[in-house]
Each structure stands twice: as structure tokens, then as C-alpha cells.
MDTraj code that builds the backbone (N, CA, C; nanometers):
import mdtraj as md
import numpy as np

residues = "UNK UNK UNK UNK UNK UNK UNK UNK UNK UNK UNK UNK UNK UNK UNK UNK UNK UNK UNK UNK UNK UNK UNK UNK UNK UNK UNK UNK UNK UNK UNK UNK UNK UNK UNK UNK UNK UNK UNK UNK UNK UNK UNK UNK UNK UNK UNK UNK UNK UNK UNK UNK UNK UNK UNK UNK UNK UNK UNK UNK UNK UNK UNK UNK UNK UNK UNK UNK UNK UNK UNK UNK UNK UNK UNK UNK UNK UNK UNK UNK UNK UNK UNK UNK UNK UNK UNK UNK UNK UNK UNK UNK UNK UNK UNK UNK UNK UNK UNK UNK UNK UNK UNK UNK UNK UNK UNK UNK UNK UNK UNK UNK UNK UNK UNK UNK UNK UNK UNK UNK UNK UNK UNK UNK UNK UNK UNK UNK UNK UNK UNK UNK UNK UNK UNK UNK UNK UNK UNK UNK UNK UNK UNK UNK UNK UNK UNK UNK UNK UNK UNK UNK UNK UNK UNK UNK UNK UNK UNK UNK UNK UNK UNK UNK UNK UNK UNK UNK UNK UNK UNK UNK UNK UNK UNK UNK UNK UNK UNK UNK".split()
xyz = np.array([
    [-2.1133, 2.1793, 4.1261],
    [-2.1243, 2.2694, 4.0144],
    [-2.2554, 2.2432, 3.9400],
    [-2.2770, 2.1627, 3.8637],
    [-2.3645, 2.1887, 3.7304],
    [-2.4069, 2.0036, 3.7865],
    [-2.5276, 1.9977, 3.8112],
    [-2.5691, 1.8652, 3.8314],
    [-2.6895, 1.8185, 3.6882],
    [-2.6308, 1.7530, 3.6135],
    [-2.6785, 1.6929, 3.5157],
    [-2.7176, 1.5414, 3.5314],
    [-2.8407, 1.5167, 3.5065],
    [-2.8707, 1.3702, 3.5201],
    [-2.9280, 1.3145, 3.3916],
    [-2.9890, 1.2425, 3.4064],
    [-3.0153, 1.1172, 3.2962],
    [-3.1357, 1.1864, 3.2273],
    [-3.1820, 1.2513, 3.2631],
    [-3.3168, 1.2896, 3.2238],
    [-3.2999, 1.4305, 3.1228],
    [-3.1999, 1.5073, 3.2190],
    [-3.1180, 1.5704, 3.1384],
    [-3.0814, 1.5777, 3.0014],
    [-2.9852, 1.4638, 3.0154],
    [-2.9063, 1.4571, 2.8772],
    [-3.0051, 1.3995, 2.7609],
    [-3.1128, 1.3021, 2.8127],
    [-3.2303, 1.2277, 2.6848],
    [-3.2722, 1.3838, 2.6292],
    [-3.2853, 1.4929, 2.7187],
    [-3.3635, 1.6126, 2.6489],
    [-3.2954, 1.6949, 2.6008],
    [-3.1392, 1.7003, 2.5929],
    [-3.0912, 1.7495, 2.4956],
    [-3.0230, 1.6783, 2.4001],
    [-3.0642, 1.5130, 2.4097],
    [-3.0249, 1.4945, 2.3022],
    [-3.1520, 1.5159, 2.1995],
    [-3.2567, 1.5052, 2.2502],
    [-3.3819, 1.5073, 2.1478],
    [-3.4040, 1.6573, 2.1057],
    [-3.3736, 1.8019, 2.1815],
    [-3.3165, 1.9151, 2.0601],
    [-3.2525, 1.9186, 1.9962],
    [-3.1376, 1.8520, 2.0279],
    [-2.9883, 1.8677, 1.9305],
    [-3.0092, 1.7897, 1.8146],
    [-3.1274, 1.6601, 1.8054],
    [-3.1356, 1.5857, 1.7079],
    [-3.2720, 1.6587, 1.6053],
    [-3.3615, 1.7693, 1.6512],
    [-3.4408, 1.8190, 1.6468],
    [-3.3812, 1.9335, 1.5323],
    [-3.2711, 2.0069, 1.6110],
    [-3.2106, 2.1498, 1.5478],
    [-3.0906, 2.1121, 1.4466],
    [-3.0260, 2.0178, 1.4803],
    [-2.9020, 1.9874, 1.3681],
    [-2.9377, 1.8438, 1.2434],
    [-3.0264, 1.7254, 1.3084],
    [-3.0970, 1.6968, 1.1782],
    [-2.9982, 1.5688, 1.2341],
    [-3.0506, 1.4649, 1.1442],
    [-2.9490, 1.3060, 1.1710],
    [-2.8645, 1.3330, 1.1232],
    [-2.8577, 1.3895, 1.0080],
    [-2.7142, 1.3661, 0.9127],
    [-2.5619, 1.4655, 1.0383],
    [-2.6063, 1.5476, 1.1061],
    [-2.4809, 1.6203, 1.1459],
    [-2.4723, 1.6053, 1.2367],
    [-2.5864, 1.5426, 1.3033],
    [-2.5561, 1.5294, 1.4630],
    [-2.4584, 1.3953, 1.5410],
    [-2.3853, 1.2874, 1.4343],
    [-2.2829, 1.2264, 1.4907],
    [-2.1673, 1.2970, 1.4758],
    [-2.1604, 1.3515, 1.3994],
    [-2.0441, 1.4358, 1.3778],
    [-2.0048, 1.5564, 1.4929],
    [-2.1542, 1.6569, 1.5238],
    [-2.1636, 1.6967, 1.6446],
    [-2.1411, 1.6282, 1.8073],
    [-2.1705, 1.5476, 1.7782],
    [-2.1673, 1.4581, 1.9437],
    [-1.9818, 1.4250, 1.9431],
    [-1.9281, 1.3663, 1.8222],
    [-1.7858, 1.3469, 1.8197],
    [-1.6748, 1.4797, 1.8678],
    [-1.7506, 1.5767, 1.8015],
    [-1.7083, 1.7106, 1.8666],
    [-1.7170, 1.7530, 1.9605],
    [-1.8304, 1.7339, 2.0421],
    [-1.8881, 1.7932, 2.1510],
    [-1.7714, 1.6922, 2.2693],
    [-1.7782, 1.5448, 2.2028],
    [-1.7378, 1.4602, 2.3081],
    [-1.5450, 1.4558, 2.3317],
    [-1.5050, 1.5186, 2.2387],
    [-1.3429, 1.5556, 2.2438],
    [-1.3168, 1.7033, 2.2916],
    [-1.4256, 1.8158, 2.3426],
    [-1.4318, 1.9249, 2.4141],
    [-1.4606, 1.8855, 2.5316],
    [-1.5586, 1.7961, 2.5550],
    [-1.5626, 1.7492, 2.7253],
    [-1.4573, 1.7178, 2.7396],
    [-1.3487, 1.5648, 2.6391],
    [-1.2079, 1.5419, 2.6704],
    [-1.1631, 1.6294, 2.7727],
    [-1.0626, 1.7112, 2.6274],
    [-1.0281, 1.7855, 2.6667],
    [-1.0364, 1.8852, 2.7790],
    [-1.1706, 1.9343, 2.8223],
    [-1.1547, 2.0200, 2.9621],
    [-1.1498, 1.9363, 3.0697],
    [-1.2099, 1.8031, 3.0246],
    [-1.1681, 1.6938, 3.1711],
    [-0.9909, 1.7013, 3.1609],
    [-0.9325, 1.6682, 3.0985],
    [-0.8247, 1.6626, 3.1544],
    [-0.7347, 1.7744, 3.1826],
    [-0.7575, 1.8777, 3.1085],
    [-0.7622, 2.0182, 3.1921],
    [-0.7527, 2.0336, 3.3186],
    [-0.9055, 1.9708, 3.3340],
    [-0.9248, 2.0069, 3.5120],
    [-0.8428, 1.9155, 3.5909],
    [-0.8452, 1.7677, 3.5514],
    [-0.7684, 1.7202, 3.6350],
    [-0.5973, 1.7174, 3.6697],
    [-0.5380, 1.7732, 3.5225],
    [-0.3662, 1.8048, 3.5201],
    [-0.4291, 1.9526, 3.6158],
    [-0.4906, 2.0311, 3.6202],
    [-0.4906, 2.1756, 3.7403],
    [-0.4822, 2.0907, 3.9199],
    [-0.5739, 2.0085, 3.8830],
    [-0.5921, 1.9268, 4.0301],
    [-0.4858, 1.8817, 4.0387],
    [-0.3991, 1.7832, 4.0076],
    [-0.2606, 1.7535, 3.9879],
    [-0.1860, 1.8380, 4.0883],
    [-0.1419, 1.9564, 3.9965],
    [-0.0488, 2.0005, 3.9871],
    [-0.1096, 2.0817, 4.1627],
    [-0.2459, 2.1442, 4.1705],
    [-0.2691, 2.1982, 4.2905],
    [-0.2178, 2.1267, 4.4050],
    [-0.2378, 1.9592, 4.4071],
    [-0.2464, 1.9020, 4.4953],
    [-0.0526, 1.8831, 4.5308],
    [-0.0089, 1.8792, 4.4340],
    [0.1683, 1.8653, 4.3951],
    [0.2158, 1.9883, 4.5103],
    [0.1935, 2.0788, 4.4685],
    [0.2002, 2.1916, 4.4963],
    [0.1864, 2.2284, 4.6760],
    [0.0622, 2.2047, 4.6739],
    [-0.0099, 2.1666, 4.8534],
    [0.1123, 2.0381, 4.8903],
    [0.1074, 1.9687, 4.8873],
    [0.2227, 1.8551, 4.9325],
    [0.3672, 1.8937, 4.9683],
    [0.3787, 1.9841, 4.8580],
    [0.5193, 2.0234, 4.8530],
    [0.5472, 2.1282, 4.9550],
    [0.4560, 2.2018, 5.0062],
    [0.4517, 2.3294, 5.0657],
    [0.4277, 2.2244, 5.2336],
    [0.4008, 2.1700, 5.2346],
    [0.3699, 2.0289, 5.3487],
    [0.4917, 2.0241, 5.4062],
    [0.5669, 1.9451, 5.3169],
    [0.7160, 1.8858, 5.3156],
    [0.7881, 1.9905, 5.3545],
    [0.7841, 2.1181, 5.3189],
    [0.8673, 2.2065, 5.3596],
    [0.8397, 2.2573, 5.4984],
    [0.6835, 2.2501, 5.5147],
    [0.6790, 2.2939, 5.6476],
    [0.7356, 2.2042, 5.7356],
    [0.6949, 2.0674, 5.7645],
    [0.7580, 1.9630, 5.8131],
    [0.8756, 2.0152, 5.8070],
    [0.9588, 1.9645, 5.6939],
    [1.1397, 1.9899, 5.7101],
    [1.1674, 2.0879, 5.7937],
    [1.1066, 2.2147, 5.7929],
    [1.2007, 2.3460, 5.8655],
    [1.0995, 2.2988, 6.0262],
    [1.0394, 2.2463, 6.0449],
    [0.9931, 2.1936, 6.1890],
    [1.0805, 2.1113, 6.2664],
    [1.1692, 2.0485, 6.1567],
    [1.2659, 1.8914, 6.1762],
    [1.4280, 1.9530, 6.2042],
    [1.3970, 2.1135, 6.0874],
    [1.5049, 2.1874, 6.1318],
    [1.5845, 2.2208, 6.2569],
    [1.4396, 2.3204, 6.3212],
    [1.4150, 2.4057, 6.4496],
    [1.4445, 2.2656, 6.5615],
    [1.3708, 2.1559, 6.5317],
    [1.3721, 2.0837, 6.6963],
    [1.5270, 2.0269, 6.6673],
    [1.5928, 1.9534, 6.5318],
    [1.7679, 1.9597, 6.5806],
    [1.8294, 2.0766, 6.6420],
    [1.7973, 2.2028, 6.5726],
    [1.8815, 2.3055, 6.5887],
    [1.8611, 2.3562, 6.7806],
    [1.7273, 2.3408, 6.8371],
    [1.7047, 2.3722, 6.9486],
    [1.7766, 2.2699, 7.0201],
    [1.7922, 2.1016, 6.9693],
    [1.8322, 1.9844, 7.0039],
    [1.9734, 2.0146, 7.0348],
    [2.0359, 2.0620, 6.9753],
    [2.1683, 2.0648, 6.9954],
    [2.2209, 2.1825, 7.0711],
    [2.1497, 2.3260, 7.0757],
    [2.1641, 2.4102, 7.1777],
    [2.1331, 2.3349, 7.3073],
    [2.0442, 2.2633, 7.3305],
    [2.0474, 2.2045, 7.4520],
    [2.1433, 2.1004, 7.5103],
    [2.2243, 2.0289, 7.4040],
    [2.2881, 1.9350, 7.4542],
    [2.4423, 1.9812, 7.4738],
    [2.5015, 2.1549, 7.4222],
    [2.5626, 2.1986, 7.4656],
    [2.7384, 2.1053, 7.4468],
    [2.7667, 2.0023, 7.2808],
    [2.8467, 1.9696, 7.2649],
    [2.9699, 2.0085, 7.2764],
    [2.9990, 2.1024, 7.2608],
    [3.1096, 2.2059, 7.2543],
    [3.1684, 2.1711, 7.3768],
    [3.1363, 2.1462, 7.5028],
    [3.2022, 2.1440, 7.6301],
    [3.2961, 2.0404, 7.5911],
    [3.2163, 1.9018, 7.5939],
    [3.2858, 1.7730, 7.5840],
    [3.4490, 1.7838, 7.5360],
    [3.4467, 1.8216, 7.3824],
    [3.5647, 1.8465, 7.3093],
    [3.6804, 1.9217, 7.3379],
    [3.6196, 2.0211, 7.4137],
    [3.7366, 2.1094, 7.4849],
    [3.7844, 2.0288, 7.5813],
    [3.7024, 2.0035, 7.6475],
    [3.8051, 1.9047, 7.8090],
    [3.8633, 1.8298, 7.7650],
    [3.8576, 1.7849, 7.6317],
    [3.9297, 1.6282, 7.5743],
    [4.0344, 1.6972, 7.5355],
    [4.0586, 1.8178, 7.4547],
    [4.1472, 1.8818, 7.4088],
    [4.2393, 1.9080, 7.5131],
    [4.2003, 1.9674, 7.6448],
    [4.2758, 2.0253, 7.7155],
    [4.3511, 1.9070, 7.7761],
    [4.2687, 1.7804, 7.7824],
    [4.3275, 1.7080, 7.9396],
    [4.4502, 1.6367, 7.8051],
    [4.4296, 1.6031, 7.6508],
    [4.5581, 1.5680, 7.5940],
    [4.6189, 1.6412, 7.5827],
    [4.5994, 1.7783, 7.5834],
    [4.7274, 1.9171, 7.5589],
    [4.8434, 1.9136, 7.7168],
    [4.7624, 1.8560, 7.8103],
    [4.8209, 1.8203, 7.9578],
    [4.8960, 1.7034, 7.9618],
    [4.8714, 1.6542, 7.8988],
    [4.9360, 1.4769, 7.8759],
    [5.0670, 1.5044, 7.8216],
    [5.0729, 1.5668, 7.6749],
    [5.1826, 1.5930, 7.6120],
    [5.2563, 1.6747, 7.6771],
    [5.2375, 1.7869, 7.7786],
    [5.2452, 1.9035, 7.8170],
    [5.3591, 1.7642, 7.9781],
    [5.3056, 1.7019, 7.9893],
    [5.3836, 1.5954, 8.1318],
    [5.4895, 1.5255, 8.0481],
    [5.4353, 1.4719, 7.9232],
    [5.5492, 1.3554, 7.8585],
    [5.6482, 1.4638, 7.8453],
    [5.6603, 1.5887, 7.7631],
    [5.7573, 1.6668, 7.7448],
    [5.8490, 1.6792, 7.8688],
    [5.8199, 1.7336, 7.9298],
    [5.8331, 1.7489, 8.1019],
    [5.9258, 1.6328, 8.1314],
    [5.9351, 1.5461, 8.1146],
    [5.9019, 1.4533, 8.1896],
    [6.0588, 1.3487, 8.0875],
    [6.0839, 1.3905, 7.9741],
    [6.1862, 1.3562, 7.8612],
    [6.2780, 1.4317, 7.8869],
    [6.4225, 1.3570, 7.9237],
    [6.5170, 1.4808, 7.9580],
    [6.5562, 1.5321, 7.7986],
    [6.6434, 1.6174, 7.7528],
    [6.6516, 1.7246, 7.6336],
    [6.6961, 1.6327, 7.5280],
    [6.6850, 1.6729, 7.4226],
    [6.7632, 1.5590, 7.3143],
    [6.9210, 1.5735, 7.3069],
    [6.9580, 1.6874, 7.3453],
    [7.0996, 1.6336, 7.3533],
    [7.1960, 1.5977, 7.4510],
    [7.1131, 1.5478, 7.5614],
    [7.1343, 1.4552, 7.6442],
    [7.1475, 1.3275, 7.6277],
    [7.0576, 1.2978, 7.5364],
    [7.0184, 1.1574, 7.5212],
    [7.1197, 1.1083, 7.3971],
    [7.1452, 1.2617, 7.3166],
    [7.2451, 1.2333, 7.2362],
    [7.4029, 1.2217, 7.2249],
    [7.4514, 1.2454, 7.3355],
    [7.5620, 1.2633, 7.3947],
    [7.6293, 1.1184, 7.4735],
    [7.4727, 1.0655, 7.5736],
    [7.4432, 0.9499, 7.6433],
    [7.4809, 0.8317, 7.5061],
    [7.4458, 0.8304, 7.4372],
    [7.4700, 0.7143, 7.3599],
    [7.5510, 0.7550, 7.2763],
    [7.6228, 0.8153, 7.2340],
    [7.7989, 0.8060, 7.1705],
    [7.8662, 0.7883, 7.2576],
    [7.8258, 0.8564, 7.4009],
    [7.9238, 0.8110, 7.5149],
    [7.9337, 0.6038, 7.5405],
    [7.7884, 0.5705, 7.5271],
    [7.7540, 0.4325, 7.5216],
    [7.8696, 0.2936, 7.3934],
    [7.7522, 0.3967, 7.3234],
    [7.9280, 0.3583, 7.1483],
    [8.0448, 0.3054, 7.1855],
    [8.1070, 0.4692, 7.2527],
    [8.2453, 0.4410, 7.2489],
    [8.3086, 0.3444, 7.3458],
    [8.2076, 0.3554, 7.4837],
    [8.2373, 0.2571, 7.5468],
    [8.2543, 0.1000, 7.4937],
    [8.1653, 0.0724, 7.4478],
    [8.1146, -0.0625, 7.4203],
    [8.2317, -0.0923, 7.3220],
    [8.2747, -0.0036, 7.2153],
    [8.4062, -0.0737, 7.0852],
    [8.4934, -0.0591, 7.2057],
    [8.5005, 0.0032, 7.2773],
    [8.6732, -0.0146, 7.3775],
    [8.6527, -0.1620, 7.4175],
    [8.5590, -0.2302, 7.4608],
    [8.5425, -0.3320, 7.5549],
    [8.5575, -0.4670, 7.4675],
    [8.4955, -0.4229, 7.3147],
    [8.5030, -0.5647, 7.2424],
    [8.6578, -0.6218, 7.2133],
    [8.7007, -0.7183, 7.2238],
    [8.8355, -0.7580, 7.1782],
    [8.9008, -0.7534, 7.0477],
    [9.0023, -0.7451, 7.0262],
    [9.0300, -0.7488, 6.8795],
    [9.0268, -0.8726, 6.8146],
    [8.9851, -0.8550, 6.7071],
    [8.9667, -0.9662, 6.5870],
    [9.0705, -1.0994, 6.5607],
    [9.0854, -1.1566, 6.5953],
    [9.1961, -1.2434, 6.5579],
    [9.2385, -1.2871, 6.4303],
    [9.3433, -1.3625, 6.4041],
    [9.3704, -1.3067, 6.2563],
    [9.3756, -1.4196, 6.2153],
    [9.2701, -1.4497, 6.0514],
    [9.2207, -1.6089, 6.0138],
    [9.2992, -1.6791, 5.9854],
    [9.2696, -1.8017, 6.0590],
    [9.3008, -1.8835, 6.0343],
    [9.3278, -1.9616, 5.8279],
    [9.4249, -2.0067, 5.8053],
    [9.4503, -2.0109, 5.6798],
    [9.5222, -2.1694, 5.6713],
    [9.5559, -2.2429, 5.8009],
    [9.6374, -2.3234, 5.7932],
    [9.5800, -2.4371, 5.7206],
    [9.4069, -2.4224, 5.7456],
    [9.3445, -2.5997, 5.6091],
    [9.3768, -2.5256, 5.4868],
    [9.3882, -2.4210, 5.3813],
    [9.3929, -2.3817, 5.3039],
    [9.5391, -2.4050, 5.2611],
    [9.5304, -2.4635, 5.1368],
    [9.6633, -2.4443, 5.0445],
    [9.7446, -2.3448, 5.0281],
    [9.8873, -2.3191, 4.9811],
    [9.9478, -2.2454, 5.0085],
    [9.9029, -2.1660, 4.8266],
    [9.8919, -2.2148, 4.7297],
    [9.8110, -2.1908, 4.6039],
    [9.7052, -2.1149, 4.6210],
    [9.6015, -2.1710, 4.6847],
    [9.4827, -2.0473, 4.7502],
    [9.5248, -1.9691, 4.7976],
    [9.5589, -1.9533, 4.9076],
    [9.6298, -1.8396, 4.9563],
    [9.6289, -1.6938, 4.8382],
    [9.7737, -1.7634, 4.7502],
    [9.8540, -1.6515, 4.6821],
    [9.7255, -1.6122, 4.6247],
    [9.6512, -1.6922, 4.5465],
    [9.5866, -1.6900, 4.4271],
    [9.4758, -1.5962, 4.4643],
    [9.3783, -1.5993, 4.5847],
    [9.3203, -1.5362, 4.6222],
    [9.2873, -1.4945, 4.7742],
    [9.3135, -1.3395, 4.7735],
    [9.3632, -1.3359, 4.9225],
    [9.2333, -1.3125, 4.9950],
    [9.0960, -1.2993, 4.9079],
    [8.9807, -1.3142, 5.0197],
    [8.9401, -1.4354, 5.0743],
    [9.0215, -1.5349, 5.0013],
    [8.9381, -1.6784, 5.0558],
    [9.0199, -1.7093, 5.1807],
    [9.1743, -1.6839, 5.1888],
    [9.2450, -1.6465, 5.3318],
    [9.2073, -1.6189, 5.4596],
    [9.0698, -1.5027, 5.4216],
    [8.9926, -1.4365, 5.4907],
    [8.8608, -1.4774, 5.5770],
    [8.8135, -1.5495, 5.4594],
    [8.6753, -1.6251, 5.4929],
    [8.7254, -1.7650, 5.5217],
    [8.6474, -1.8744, 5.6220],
    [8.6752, -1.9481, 5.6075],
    [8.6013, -2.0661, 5.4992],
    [8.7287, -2.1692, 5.4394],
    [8.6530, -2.2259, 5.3472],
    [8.5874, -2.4115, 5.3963],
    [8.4611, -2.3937, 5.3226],
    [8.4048, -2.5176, 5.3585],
    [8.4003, -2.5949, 5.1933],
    [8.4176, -2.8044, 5.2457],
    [8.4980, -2.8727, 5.1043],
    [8.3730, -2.8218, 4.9895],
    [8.2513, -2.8356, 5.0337],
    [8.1661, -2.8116, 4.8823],
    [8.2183, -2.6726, 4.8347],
    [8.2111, -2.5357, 4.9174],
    [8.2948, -2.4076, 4.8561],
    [8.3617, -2.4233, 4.8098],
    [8.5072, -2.5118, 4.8161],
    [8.5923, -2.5351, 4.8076],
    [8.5889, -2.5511, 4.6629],
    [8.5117, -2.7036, 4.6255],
    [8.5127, -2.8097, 4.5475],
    [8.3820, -2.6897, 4.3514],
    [8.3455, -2.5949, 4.4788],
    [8.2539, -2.5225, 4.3752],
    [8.3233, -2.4235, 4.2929],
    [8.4096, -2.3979, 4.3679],
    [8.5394, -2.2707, 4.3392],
    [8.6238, -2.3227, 4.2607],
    [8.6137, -2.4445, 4.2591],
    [8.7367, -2.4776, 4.1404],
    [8.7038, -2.5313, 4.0355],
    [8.5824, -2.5525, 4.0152],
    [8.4955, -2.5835, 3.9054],
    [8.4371, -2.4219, 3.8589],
    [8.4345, -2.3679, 3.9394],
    [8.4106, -2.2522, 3.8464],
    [8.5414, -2.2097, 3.8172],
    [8.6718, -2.1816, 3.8540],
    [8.7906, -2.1773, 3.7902],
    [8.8441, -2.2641, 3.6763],
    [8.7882, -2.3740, 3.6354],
    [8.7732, -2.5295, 3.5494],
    [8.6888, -2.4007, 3.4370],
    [8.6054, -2.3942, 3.4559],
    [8.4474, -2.3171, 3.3065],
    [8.5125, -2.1834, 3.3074],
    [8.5539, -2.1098, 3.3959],
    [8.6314, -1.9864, 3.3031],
    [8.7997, -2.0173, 3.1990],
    [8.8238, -2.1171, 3.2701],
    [8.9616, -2.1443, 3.2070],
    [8.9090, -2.1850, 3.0853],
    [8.7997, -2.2790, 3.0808],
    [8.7931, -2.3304, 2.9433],
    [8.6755, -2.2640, 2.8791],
    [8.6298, -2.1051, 2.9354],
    [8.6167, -2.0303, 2.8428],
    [8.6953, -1.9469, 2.7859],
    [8.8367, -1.8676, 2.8478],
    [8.9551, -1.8136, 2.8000],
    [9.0007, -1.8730, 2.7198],
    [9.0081, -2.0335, 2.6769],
    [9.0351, -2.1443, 2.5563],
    [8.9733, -2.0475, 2.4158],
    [9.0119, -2.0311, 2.3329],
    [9.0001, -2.0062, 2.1500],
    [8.9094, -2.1087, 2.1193],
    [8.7465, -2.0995, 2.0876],
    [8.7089, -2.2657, 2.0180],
    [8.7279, -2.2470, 1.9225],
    [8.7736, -2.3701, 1.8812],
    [8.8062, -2.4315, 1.7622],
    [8.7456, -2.5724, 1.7104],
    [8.6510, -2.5488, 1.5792],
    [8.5631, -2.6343, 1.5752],
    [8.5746, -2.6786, 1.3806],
    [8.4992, -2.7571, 1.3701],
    [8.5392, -2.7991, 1.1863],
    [8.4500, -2.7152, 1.1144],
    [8.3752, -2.6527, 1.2100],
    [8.3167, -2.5160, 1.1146],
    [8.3350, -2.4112, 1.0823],
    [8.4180, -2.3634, 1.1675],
    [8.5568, -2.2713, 1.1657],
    [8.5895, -2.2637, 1.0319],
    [8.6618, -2.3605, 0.9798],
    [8.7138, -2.3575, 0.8616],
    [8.6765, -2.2895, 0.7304],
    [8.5496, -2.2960, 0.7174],
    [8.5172, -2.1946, 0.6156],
    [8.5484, -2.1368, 0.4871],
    [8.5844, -2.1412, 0.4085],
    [8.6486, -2.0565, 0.3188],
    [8.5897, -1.8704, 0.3555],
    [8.6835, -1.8126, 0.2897],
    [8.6392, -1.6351, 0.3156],
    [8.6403, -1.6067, 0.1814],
])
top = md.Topology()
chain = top.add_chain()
for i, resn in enumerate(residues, 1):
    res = top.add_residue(resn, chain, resSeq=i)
    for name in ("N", "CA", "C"):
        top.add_atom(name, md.element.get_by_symbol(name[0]), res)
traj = md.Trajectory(xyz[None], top)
């Protein structure tokens, strides 16, 4: 653009000091020198933003380049086949296991028939033994008749019959007394 050199600027500073006089010409140069500022950075936020701009328009070309070679990438590799044969050969699998399972109410018939067999075959229960047990146990409680009893059960059962009896007891204590 505008090539200014050294030789230049000595000769306009010696008009400018010529036409505006000492007294105004720092004041002028302070002015002059915050208008250069200013259009310098002008120009360079335009350069900025040009160059922002150019970059960005870059990136996009790139990207839709990155687009086209997946999108051609994958027409060529023709995925779609794979998934179907996988689909089909398990739709064939299930398609044999079914096949291949006799009906459910076969299977449901088969084992009540199994059931009933099996309770016919077990023996009957024999009927408990009661003879270590007291004839007191017995009356007193007819599930222990039932189960058989071992001495700590035994010995635990009647200590807990001992702490309810002598909680059914009335306490009676010297604090009781009270007046009302």
C-alpha cells in the first residue's frame, strides 16, 4: 500500500511543526497517534475475523469430504447382508428347538401323571412315637406327642412354663401399699 520511510516521516514532521506551531503540535501527534490506533486495530480484528472465516469454510469442506468417503465407505462394505443371515440362521434355531419340544400339555399331563405315581409308592407315616414322653406332656400338649422331644427341649420347655406361671402370679410388693 502506502510505503512510508524514515525520511518520510522527519519531513512531515518538520511541516506539521512549521503549520501548527510547538504549542499544538503534541497535542496533534497524541491525536494523530490514537487514529493510527485505532485503524490498526480495525484492520487487524477485519484480518481476524477474514482469516476465522477462511478456516471455518476449510473445516467444512474437509468434514463433508470425511462425510462422502464414510458414506461411499459403507455402501461398499454392504453391512446389511451380515445381519440378516444372523437373523435368519437364529429365526432357524428357534424355528428346530420349537420343533423339536413335544406340546406343553404333554409335558403337563406327564408330570401329574409322575406326582401321582410317586405319593402311591411312598409309605405311610408311622405314628410317633410318645413312649420317652410323660404321660403329663402328652395331655398337656398334644404337639410335643408329635415332634420328637430332645432333654435340653425338654428341660427349655419347662422353664419357660416355670416364667409364664410366675408371670400369671399377682406381684405383690411393699410398694403396692400406697395409700389412695
Amino acid at each position: 500500500m502506502f510505503d512510508v520511510g524514515f525520511s518520510e516521516l522527519i519531513l512531515m514532521a518538520i511541516v506539521a511543526l512549521v503549520v501548527l506551531g510547538p504549542e499544538k503540535l503534541p497535542h496533534a501527534a497524541r491525536v494523530a497517534g490514537a487514529w493510527i490506533g485505532r485503524i490498526k486495530r480495525m484492520v487487524g480484528n477485519m484480518q481476524a475475523e477474514i482469516e476465522r472465516e477462511v478456516s471455518a469454510q476449510e473445516m467444512r469442506e474437509r468434514l463433508q469430504k470425511e462425510i462422502d468417503a464414510v458414506r461411499d465407505a459403507g455402501e461398499d462394505l454392504n453391512i446389511q447382508q451380515p445381519f440378516q443371515e444372523v437373523a435368519t440362521r437364529l429365526q432357524d434355531m428357534e424355528n428346530h428347538i420349537h420343533s423339536s419340544l413335544p406340546p406343553a400339555t404333554a409335558v403337563g399331563s406327564s408330570i401329574a401323571t409322575s406326582i401321582v405315581t410317586a405319593s402311591k409308592a411312598l409309605p405311610e407315616d408311622p405314628a410317633p412315637d410318645t413312649s420317652s414322653l410323660p404321660p403329663e406332656a402328652v395331655a398337656a400338649d398334644p404337639a410335643a406327642a408329635v415332634t420328637p422331644v430332645v432333654e435340653d427341649e425338654a428341660a427349655y420347655r419347662e422353664w419357660l412354663a416355670a416364667q409364664k406361671n410366675a408371670n400369671l402370679r399377682p406381684a405383690t410388693s411393699p410398694d403396692d401399699s400406697s395409700p389412695s
